[in-house]
C-alpha positions, -999 to 999 in steps of 0.1 A, spaced: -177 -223 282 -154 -244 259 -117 -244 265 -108 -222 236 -126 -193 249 -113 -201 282 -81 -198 267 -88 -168 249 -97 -148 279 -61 -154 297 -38 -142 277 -5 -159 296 -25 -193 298 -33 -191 260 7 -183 255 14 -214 275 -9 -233 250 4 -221 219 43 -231 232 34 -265 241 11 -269 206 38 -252 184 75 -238 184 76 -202 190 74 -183 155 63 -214 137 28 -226 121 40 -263 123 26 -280 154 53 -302 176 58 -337 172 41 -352 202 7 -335 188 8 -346 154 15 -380 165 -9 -382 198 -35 -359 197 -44 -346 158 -53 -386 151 -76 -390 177 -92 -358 172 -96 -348 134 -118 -372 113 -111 -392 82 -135 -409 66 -137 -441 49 -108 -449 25 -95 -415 25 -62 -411 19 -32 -385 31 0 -394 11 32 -398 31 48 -366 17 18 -343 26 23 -315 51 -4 -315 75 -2 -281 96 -32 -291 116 -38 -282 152 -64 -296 176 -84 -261 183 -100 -257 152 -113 -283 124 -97 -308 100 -116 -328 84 -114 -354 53 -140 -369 39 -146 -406 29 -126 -417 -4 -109 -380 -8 -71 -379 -15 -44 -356 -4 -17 -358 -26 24 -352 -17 35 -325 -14 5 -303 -3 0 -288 28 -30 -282 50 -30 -257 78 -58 -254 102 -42 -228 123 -64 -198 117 -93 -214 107 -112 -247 101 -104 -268 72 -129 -294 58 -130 -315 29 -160 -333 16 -160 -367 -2 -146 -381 -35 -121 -348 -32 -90 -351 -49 -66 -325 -38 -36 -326 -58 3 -324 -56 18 -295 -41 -15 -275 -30 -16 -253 -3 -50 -250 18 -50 -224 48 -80 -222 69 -105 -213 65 -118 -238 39 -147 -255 31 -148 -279 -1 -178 -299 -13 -181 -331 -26 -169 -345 -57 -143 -313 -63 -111 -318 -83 -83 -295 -72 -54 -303 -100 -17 -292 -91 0 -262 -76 -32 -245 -65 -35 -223 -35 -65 -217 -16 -58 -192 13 -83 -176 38 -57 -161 53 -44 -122 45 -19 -106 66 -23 -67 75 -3 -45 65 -18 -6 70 8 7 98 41 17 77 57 19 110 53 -20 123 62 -53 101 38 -68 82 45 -101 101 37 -85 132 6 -70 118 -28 -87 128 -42 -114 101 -77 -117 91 -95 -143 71 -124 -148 54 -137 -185 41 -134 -197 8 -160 -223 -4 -158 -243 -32 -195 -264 -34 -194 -294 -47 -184 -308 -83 -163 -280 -91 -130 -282 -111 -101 -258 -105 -66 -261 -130 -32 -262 -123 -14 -232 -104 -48 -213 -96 -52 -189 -66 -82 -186 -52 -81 -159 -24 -103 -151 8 -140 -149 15 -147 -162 -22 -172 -184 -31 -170 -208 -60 -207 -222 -71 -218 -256 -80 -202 -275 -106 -179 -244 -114 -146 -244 -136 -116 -225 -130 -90 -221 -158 -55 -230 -149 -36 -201 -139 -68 -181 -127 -63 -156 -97 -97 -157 -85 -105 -129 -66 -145 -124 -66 -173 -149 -63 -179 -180 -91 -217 -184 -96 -231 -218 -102 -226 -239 -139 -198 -207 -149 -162 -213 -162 -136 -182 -150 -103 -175 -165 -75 -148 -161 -62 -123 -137 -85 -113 -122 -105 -141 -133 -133 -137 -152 -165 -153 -169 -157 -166 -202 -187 -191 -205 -222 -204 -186 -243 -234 -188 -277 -232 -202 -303 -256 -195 -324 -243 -219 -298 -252 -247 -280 -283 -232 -248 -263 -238 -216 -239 -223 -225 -208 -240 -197 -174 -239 -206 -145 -222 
């Protein structure tokens, strides 16, 4: 049995490891593990890069990862803390995205600015108890590899986007992206697909 589920089992020894991991009613872990424990545990891969100004919300008992010659730009932030976050290579995530767990992006994916991808949602169906206090539940959002998403998209839990996809800027993506398809709008939609039998991106 691993640790975590250890943990999970004992509820006052799992409290105990969240204080010394985090400060109470934060998602930002303390100091001494950012600087002692995330390094040796989360991998980076060859040339990768996380810019000074990137805040990295990672925590040692689920995934980072960050594949060889992929790019975290300032201002972003990563958070691990309720689910696994990994990064393929040649990923460029760009300034001021926001990437909570859990998230799994391909290779070769362009993320342009102001993008959030969240596999987080927060409950909210007691009236009587705050929705902060409410229990959280996530669902993983893919992006496979070669995709391109635009500026100030939101792609939201448990949604898939397919191989060599295209997000419009501004999309709120909130269903599944098949393969070869560009989406636009609120809630996003296909506008136009790839055919092979014509060599060309053809409207739906």
């Amino acid at each position: 049995m691993s640790i975590k589920d250890k943990l999970k089992q004992h509820p006052g020894l799992k409290k105990l490891a969240l204080y010394l991991l985090m400060p109470k009613h934060q998602a930002r872990p303390r100091l001494w593990v950012r600087l002692f424990i995330n390094p040796f545990i989360h991998k980076k891969g060859k040339g990768s890069l996380i810019r000074r100004r990137t805040r990295m919300d990672v925590l040692p008992f689920n995934t980072f990862t960050l594949g060889s010659y992929s790019t975290i730009e300032d201002f972003a932030t990563v958070n691990n803390g309720m689910g696994a976050v990994i990064i393929g290579n040649h990923v460029r995530i760009g300034i001021g995205n926001v990437l909570i767990g859990p998230v799994r992006i391909g290779d070769n994916v362009i993320l342009a600015q102001n993008i959030v991808l969240s596999g987080l949602n927060h409950g909210y169906q007691d009236p009587d108890v705050p929705i902060a206090l409410q229990p959280c539940t996530v669902g993983e959002i893919v992006v496979e590899a070669d995709c391109w998403i635009g500026a100030n998209s939101v792609i939201t839990a448990g949604v898939t986007i397919g191989r060599h996809a295209v997000v419009a800027g501004g999309s709120v993506v909130t269903k599944d992206v098949p393969p070869f398809t560009i989406v636009a709008g609120n809630p996003a939609r296909p506008i136009r697909q790839y055919q092979p039998s014509s060599g060309t991106w053809e409207k739906i």
